[in-house]
TITI-110668 format. One line per 10 residues: number of its first residue (from 1); their letters; for each residue x, y, z of C-alpha. Coordinates in steps of 0.2 Angstrom, whole numbers, plus 5000, padded with zeros to 4 digits. Layout:
N
NUM	A	X/Y/Z ~ ...
# end
This chain:
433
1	XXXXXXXXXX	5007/5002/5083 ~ 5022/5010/5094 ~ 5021/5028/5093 ~ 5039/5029/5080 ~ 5027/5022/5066 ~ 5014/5031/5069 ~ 5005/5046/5062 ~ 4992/5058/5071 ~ 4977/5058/5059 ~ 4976/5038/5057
11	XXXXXXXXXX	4980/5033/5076 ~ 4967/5045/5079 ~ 4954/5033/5070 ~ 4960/5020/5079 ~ 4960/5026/5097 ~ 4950/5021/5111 ~ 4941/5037/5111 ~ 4935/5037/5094 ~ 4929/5019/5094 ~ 4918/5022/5107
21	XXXXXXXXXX	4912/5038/5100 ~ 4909/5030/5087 ~ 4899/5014/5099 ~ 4892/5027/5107 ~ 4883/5035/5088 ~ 4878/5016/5084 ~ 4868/5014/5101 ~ 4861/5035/5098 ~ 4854/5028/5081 ~ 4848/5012/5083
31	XXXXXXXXXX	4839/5019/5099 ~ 4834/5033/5085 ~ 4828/5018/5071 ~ 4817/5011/5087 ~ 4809/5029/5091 ~ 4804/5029/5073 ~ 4795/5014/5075 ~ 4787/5019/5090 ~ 4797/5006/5103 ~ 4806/5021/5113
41	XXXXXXXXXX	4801/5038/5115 ~ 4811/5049/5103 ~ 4811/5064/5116 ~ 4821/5050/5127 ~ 4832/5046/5115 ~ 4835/5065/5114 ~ 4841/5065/5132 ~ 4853/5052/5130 ~ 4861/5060/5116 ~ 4863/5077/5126
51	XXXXXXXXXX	4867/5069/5141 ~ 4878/5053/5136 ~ 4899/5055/5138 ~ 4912/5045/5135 ~ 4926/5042/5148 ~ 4938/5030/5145 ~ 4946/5030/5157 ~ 4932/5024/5169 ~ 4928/5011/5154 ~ 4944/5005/5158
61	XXXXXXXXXX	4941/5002/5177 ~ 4922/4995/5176 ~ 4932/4983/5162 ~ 4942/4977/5175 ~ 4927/4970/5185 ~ 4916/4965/5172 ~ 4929/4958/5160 ~ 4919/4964/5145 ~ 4923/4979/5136 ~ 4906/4982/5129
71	XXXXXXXXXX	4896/4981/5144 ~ 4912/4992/5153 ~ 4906/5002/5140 ~ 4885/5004/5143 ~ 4888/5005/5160 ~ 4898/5022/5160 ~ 4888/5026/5148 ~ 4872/5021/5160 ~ 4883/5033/5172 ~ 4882/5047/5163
81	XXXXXXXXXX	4864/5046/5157 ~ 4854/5038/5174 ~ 4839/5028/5173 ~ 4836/5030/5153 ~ 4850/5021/5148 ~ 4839/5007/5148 ~ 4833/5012/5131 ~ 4851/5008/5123 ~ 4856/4990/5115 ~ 4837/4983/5116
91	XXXXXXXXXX	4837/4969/5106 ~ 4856/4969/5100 ~ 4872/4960/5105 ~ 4890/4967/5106 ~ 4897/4964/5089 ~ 4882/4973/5084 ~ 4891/4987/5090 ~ 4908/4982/5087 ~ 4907/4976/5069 ~ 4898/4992/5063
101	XXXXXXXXXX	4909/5005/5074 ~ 4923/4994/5064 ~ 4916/4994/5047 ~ 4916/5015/5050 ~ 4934/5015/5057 ~ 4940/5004/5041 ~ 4933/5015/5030 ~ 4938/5030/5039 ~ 4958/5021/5037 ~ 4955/5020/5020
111	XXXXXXXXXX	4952/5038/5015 ~ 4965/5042/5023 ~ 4976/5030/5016 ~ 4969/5037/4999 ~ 4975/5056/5002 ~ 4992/5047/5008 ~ 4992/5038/4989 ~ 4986/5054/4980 ~ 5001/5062/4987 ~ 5012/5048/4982
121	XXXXXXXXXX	5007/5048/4965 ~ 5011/5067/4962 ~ 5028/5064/4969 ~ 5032/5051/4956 ~ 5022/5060/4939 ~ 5033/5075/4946 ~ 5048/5067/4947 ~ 5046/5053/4930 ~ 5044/5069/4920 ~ 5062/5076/4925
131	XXXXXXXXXX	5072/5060/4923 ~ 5059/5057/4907 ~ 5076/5055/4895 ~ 5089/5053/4908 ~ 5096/5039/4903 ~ 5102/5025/4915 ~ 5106/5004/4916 ~ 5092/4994/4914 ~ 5097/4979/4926 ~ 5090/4962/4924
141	XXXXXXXXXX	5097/4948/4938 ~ 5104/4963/4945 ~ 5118/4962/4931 ~ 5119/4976/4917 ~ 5103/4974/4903 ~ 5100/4986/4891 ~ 5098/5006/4893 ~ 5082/5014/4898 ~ 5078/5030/4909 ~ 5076/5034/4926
151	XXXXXXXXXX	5061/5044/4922 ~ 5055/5027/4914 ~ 5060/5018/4930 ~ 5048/5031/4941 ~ 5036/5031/4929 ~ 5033/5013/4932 ~ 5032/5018/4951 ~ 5019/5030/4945 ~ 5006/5020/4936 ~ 5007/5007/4952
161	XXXXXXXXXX	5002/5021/4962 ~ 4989/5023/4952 ~ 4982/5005/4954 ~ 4986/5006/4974 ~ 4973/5020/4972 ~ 4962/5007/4965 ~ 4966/4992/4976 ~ 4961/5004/4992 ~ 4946/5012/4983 ~ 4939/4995/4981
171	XXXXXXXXXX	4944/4989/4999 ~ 4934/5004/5004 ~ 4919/4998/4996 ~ 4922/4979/5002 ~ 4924/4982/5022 ~ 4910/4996/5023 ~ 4897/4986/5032 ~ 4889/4985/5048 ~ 4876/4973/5054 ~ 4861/4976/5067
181	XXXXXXXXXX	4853/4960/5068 ~ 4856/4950/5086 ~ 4865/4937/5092 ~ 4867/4924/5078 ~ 4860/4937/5065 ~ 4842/4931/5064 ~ 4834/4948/5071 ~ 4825/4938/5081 ~ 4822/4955/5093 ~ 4826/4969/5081
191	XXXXXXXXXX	4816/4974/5066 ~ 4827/4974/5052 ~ 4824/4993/5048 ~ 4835/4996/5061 ~ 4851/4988/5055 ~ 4846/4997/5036 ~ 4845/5015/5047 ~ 4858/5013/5058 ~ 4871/5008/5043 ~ 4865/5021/5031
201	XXXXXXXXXX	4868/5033/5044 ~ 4886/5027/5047 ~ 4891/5027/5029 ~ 4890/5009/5029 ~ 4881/4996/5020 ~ 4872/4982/5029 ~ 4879/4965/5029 ~ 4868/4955/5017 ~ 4871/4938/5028 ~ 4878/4938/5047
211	XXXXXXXXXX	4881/4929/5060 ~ 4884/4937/5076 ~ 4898/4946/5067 ~ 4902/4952/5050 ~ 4910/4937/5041 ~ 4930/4939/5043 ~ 4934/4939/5025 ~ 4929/4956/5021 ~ 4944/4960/5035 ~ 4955/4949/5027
221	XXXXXXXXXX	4953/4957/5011 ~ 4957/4973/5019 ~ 4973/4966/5026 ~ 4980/4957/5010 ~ 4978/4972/4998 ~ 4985/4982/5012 ~ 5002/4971/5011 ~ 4998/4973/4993 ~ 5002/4993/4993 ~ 5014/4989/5005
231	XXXXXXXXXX	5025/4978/4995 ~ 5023/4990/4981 ~ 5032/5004/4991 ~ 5042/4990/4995 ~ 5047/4990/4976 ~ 5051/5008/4975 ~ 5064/5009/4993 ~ 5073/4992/4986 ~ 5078/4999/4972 ~ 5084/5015/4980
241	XXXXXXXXXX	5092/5003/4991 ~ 5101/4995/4975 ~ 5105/5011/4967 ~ 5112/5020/4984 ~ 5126/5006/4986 ~ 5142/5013/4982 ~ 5147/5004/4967 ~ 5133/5011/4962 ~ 5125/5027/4967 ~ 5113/5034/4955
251	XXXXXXXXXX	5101/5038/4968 ~ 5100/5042/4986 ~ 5089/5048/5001 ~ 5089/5065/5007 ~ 5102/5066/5022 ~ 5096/5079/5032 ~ 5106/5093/5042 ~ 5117/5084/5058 ~ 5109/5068/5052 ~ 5122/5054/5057
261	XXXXXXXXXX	5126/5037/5047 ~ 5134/5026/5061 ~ 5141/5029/5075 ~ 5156/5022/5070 ~ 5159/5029/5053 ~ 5157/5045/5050 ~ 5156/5044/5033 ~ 5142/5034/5031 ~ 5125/5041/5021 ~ 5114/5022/5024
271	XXXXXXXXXX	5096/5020/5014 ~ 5087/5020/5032 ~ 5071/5026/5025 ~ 5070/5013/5011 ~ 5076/4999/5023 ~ 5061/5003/5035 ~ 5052/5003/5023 ~ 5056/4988/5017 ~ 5056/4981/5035 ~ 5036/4987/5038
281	XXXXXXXXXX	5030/4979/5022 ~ 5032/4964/5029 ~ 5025/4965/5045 ~ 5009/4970/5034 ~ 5012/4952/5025 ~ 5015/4944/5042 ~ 4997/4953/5047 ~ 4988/4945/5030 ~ 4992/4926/5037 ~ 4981/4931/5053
291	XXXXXXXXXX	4967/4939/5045 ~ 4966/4924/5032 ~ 4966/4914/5050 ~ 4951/4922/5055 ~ 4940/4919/5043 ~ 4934/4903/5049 ~ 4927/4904/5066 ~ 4915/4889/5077 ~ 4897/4890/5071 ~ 4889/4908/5071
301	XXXXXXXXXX	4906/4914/5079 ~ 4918/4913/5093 ~ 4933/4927/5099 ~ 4947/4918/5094 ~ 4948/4932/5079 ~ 4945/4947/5093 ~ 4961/4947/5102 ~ 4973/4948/5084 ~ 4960/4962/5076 ~ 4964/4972/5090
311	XXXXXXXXXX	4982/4973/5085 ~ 4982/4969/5067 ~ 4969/4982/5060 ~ 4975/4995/5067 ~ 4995/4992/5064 ~ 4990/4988/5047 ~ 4984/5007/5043 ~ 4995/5015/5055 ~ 5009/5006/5045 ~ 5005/5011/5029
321	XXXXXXXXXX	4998/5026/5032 ~ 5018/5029/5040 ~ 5027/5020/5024 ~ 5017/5030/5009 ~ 5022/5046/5021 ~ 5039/5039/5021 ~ 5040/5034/5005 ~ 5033/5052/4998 ~ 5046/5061/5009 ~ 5060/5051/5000
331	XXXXXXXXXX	5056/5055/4984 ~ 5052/5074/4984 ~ 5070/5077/4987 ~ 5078/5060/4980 ~ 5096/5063/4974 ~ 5099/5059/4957 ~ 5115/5058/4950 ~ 5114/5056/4929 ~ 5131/5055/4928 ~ 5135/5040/4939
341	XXXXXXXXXX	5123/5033/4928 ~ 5130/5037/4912 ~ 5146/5032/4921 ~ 5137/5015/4925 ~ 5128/5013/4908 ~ 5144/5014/4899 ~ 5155/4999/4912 ~ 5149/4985/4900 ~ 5155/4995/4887 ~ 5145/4994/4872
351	XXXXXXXXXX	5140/4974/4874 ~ 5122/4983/4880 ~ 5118/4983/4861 ~ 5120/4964/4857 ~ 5101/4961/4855 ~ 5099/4974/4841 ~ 5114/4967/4833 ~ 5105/4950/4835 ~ 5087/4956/4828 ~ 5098/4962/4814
361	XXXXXXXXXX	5108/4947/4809 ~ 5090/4938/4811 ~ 5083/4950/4800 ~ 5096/4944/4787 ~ 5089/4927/4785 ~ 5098/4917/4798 ~ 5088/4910/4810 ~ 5088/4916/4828 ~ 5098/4901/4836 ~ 5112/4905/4823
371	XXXXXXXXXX	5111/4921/4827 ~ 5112/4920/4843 ~ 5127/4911/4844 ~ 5136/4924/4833 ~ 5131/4938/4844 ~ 5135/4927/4861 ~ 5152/4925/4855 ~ 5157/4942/4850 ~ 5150/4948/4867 ~ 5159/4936/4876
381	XXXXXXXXXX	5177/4938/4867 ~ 5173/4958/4869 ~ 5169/4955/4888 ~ 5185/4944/4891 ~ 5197/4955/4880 ~ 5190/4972/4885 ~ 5188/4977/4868 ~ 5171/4988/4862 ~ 5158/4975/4854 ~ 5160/4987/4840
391	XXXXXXXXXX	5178/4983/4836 ~ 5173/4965/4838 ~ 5160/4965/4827 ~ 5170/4975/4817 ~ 5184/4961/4812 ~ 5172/4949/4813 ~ 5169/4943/4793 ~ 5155/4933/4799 ~ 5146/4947/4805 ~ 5150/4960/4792
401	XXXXXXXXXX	5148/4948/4774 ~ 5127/4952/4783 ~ 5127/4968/4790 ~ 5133/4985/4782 ~ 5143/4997/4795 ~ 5128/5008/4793 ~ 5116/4995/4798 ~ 5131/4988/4813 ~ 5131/5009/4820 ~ 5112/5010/4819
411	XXXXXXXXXX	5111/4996/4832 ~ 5124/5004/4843 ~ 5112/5017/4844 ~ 5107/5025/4863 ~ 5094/5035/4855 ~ 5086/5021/4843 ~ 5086/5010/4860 ~ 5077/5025/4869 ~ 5066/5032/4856 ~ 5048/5027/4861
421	XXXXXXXXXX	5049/5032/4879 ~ 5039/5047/4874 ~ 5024/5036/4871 ~ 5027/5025/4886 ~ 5025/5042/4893 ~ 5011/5049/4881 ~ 5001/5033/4884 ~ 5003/5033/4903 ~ 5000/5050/4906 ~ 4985/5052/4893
431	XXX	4975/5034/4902 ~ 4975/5042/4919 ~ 4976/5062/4915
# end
């Protein structure tokens, strides 16, 4: 990922440096697990672990030559340890190496993506309980619905940060595995206990069935639900998108000091954040059509699926790891305009209130269909005339030989309309306290 999408901590995980630290700990145990079993001396494999260093750089330059980046990578280590080195990779292929140090760099991404979530989720409770009776359009179609809250709106953000916490969590569990067990995953020159010590060690869990690789699914899985969070902080920055727009602004980033719009208007205040957001989320779903590629690979495996893991993993992470950071920074100073929204809410007048005015009528004893063409009328002849559906409704002696003006005013009420967001709230709050 290019450096203006990336973030310290996760590119970390992903570097060069850590993956073949992290090589370099699979060789150490598995030499370790074989000492154990009396295969190589243990004070050896002591030696190794004292004397062995990692050195990109000159990885890089053996690569070169060799065209191979796991024997670039024995061989600097050899370099580094003389004679001894020998006593590494008995018995194992490269994707022995490479599919375990990968299972632990997956799972590391997801922690971190986890802590990025966690801080997400915060952000939103904080900001649903402000706006909890701020009231504001509901839009369906993008066209004026019936009212609702913006606390209600962010509370919905809320709970699906709750379930991205539980789509990551289970990701976690599903790409956790390593494999020790030789070229077409027989174990034909390992014993078995050293896959079991080796993944134990590693935090992993060993692959019940490999090939010479760990099957590709679990890393298609790891990019779908990836996307998945993605498009859900996709979710949240169109909507600030939609409710930044002139016409409507009841919402809109932060604007930092000297931050410019456009370098022709100065008066421009644009939704950057939310439209990068929007553009990274789908790069992630462009990534999930590759991984679902790679899944299905010639017999017990060729490296067609190498070449596009070594970019789409690690942009995957980066990416969200970037977007929830984003996306957190947006909302923890969000500016919300309530009165724009009142301002919007009443634009349609009071035609808003047309379904309780339906549900009433039905109520009556006319069926839904007639009712429904009563109500559609009124609202339409309100909405052409620019008259109040109340003073419509009013006049209208089909209308008022069923309902009582007590019963009409109780349906244009905001509050009635409003009046169980406190146990959408309650209910949410209380499930995941």
């Amino acid at each position: 990922m290019i450096p203006r999408y990336s973030r310290p901590e996760m590119s970390a995980i992903w570097s060069d440096e850590n993956r073949f630290k992290i090589m370099l700990e699979v060789e150490l145990l598995a030499a370790e697990a074989m000492a154990k079993d009396s295969i190589v001396p243990m004070s050896v494999v002591k030696e190794i672990r004292r004397k062995a260093k990692i050195d990109v750089n000159k990885i890089a330059e053996i690569e070169k030559t060799v065209k191979h980046d796991v024997i670039s990578f024995l061989t600097q280590i050899a370099q580094s340890v003389g004679p001894k080195a020998r006593f590494l990779h008995l018995g194992m292929t490269s994707s022995d190496v490479l599919d375990t140090a990968l299972g632990v760099q997956l799972a590391k991404s997801c922690d971190l993506l986890l802590k990025g979530i966690d801080a997400l989720t915060a952000t939103t409770k904080k900001l649903a309980i402000k706006y909890k009776f701020t009231p504001t359009m509901g839009r369906t179609h993008g066209v004026h619905a019936e009212p609702t809250t913006f606390g209600l709106k962010v509370l919905g953000w809320y709970s699906q940060m709750l379930r991205a916490r539980s789509i990551i969590e289970t990701t976690k569990d599903y790409v956790s595995y390593g494999k020790i067990s030789g070229a077409v995953g027989t174990f034909a020159h390992l014993n078995p206990k050293v896959e079991e010590y080796v993944c134990k060690k590693m935090g992993l869990k060993a692959e019940p069935v490999s090939t010479q690789i760990v099957p590709r699914d679990r890393h298609a899985v790891y990019l779908c639900r990836i996307a998945i969070v993605g498009s859900l902080l996709e979710r949240i920055a169109l909507e600030i998108r939609h409710l930044q727009r002139t016409e409507v602004l009841e919402a809109e980033e932060p604007f930092s000091e000297g931050q410019k719009g456009s370098s022709a208007m100065p008066h421009k205040r644009n939704p950057i954040i939310s439209e990068n957001i929007c553009g990274l989320a789908r790069l992630l779903r462009g990534y999930v059509a590759t991984g679902l590629e790679n899944i299905a690979l010639w017999h017990e495996r060729d490296i067609s699926h190498s070449s596009a893991e070594r970019i789409i993993l690690p942009d995957a992470a980066i990416a969200l790891d970037y977007m929830l950071y984003r996306t957190n920074y947006m909302l923890s100073d969000l500016r919300v305009y309530p009165q724009n929204m009142l301002s919007n809410l009443k634009k349609s007048e009071d035609t808003i209130f047309s379904g309780a005015l339906l549900l009433a009528i039905v109520d009556k004893g006319k069926s839904r269909e007639d009712a429904y063409k009563i109500m559609q009328r009124a609202a339409f002849e309100a909405r052409e005339s620019k008259k109040s559906l109340a003073d419509v409704v009013a006049s209208d002696t089909q209308i008022t030989k069923l309902l009582t003006k007590d019963e009409i005013k109780k349906c244009f009420s905001l509050e009635k309309h409003l009046a169980n967001v406190d146990y959408i709230f309650k209910r949410t709050l209380k499930k995941h306290s």
